[in-house]
Residue frames as a rotation matrix with the C-alpha (Angstrom) as fourth column:
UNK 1
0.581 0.814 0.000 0.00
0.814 -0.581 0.000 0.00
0.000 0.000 -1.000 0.00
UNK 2
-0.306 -0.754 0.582 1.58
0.652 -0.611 -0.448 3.44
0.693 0.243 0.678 -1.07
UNK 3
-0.283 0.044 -0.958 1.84
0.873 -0.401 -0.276 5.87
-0.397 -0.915 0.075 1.44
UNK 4
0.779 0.418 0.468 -0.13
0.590 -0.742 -0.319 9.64
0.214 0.524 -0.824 0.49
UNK 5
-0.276 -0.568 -0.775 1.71
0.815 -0.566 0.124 12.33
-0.509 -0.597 0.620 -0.19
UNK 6
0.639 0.692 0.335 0.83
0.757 -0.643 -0.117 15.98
0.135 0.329 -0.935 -0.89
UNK 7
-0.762 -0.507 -0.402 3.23
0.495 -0.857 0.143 19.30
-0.417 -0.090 0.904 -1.60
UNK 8
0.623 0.724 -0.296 1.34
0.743 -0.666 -0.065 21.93
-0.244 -0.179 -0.953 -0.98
UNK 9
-0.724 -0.674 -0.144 3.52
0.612 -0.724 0.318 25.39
-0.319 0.142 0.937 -2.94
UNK 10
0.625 0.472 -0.622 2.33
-0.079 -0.754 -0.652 28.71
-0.777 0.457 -0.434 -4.28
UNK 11
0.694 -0.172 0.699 4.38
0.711 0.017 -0.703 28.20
0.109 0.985 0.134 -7.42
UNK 12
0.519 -0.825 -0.224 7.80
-0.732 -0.564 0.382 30.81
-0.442 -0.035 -0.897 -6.06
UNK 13
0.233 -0.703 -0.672 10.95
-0.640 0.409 -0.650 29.89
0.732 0.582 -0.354 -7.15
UNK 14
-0.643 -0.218 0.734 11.85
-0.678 0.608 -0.413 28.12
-0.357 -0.763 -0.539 -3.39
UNK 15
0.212 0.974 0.085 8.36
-0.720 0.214 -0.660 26.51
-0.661 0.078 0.746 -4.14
UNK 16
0.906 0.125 -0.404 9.27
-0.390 0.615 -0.685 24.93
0.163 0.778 0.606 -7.66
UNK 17
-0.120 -0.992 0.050 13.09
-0.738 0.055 -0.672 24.04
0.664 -0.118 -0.739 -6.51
UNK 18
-0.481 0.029 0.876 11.90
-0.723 0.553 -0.415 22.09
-0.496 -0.833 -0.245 -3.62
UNK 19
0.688 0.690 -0.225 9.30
-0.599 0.363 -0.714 20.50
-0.411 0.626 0.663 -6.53
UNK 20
0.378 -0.834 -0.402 12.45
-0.632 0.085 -0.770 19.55
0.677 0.545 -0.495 -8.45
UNK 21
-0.201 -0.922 0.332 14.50
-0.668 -0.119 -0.734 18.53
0.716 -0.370 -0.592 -6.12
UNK 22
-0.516 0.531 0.672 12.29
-0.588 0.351 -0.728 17.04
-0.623 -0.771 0.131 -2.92
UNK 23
0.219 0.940 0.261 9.18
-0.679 0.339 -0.651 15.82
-0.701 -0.034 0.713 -4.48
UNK 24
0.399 -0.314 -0.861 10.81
-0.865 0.181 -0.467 14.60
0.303 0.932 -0.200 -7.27
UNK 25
-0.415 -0.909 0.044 13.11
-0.779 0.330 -0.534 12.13
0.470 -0.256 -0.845 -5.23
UNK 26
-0.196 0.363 0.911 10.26
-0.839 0.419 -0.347 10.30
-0.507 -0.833 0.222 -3.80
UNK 27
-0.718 0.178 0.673 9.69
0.140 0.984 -0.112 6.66
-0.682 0.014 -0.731 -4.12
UNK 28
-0.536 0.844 -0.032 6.87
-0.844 -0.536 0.010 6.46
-0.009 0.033 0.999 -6.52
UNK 29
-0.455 0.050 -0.889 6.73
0.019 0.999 0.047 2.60
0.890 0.005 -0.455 -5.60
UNK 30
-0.783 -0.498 -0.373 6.54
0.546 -0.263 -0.795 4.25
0.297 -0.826 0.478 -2.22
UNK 31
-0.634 0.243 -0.735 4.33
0.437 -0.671 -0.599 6.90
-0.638 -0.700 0.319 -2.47
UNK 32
0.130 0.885 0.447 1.14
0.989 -0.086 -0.118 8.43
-0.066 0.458 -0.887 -4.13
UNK 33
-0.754 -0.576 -0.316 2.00
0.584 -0.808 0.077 12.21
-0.300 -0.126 0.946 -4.88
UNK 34
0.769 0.631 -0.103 -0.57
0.635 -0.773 0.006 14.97
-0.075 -0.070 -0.995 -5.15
UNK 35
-0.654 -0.714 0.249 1.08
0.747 -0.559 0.359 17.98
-0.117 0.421 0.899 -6.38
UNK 36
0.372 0.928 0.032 -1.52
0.926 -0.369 -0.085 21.08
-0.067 0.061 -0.996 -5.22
UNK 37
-0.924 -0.194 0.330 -0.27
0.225 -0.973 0.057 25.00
0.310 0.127 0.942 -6.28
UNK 38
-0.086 0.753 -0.652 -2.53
0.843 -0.294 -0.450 26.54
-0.530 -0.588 -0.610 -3.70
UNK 39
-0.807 0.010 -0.591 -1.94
-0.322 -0.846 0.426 30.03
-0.496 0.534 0.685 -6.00
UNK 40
-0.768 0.460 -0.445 -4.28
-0.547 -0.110 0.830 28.27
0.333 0.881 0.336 -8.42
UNK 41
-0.603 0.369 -0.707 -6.20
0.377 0.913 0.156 26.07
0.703 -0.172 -0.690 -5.75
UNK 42
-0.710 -0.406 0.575 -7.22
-0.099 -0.751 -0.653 28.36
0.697 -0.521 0.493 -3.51
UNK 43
0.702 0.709 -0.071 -10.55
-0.478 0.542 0.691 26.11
0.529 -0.451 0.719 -2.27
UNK 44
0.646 -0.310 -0.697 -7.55
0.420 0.908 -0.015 24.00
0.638 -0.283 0.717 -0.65
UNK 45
-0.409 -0.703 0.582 -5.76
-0.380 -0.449 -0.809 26.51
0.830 -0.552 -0.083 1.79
UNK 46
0.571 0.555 0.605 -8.54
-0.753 0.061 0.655 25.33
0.327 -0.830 0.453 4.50
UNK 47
0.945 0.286 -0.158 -7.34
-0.250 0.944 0.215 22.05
0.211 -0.164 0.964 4.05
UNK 48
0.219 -0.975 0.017 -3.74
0.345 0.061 -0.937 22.65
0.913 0.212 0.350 4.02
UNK 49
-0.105 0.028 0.994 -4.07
-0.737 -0.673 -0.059 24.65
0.667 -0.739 0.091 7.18
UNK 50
0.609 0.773 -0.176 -6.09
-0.706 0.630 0.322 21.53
0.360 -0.072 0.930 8.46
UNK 51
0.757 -0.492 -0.430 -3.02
0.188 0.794 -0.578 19.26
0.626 0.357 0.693 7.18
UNK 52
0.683 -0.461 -0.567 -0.81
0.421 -0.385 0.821 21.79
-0.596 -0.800 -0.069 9.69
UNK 53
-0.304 -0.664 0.683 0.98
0.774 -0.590 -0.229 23.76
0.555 0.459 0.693 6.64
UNK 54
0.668 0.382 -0.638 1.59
0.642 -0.730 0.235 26.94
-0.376 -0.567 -0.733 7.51
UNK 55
0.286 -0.666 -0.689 4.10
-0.630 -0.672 0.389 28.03
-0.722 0.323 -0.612 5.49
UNK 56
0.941 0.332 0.061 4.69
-0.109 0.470 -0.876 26.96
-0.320 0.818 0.478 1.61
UNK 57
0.203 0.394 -0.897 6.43
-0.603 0.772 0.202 24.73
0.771 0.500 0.394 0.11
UNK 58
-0.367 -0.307 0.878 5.44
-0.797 0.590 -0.127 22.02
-0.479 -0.746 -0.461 2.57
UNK 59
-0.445 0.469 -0.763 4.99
-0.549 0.530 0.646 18.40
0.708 0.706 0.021 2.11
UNK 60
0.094 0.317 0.944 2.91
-0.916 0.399 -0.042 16.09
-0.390 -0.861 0.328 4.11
UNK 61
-0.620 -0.287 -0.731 3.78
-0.327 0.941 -0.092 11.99
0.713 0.182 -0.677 4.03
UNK 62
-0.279 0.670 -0.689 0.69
0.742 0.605 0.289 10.15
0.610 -0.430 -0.665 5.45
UNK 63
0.481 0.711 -0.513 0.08
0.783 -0.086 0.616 11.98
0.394 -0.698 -0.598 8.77
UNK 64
0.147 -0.726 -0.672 3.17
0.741 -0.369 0.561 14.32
-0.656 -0.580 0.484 8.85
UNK 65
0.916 0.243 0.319 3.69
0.396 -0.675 -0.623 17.63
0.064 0.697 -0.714 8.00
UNK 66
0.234 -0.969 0.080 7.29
0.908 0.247 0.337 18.70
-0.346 -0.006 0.938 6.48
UNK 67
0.830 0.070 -0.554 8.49
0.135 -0.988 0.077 22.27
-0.541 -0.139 -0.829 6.09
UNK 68
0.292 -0.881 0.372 10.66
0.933 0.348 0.093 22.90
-0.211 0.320 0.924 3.61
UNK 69
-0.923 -0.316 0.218 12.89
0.375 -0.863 0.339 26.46
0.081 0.395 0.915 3.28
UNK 70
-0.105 0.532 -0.840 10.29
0.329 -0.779 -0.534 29.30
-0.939 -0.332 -0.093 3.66
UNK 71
-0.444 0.186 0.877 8.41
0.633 -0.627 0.453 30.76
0.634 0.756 0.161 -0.14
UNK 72
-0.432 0.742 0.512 5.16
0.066 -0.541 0.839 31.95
0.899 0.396 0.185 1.55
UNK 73
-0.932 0.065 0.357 3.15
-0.275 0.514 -0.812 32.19
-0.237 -0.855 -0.461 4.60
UNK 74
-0.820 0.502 0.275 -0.23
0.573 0.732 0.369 30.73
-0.016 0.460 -0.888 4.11
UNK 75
0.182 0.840 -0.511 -2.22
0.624 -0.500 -0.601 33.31
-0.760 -0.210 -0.615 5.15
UNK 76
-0.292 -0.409 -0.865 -0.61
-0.004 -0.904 0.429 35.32
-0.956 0.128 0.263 2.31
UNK 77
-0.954 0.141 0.265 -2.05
0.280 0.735 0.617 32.67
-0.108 0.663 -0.741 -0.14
UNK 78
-0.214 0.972 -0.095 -5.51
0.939 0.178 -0.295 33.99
-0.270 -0.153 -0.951 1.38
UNK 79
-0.193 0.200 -0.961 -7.49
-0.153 -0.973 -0.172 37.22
-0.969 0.114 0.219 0.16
């Protein structure tokens, strides 16, 4: 069974580097990726919030939320 996973960016450069670089590297034997640009998702900040992001690009793996380097804060995503 593959484990979810979900990067949550606003599409900055930090944002698409960590994309590259992070998300890229996962397992995909491993892992189910979701790949959500809250800039263009913006129905999905609740849930990210929810997920415990708080700052963008983050990824969550099953039940854990991962901070990576600092693009955005989330609330900045909102409006």
């Amino acid at each position: 069974m593959k484990t979810q996973a979900v990067y949550y960016h606003a599409g900055c450069p930090v944002c698409v580097t960590a994309e590259r670089s992070v998300v890229a590297a996962l397992d995909p034997q491993r892992f189910d990726v979701e790949i959500v640009h809250l800039g263009e998702a913006g129905d999905r900040i609740a849930e990210a919030r929810a997920a415990g992001v708080v700052s963008v690009p983050a990824l969550r793996l099953g039940d854990e939320t991962f901070h990576i380097n600092h693009g955005a804060d989330l609330d900045a995503l909102e409006g």
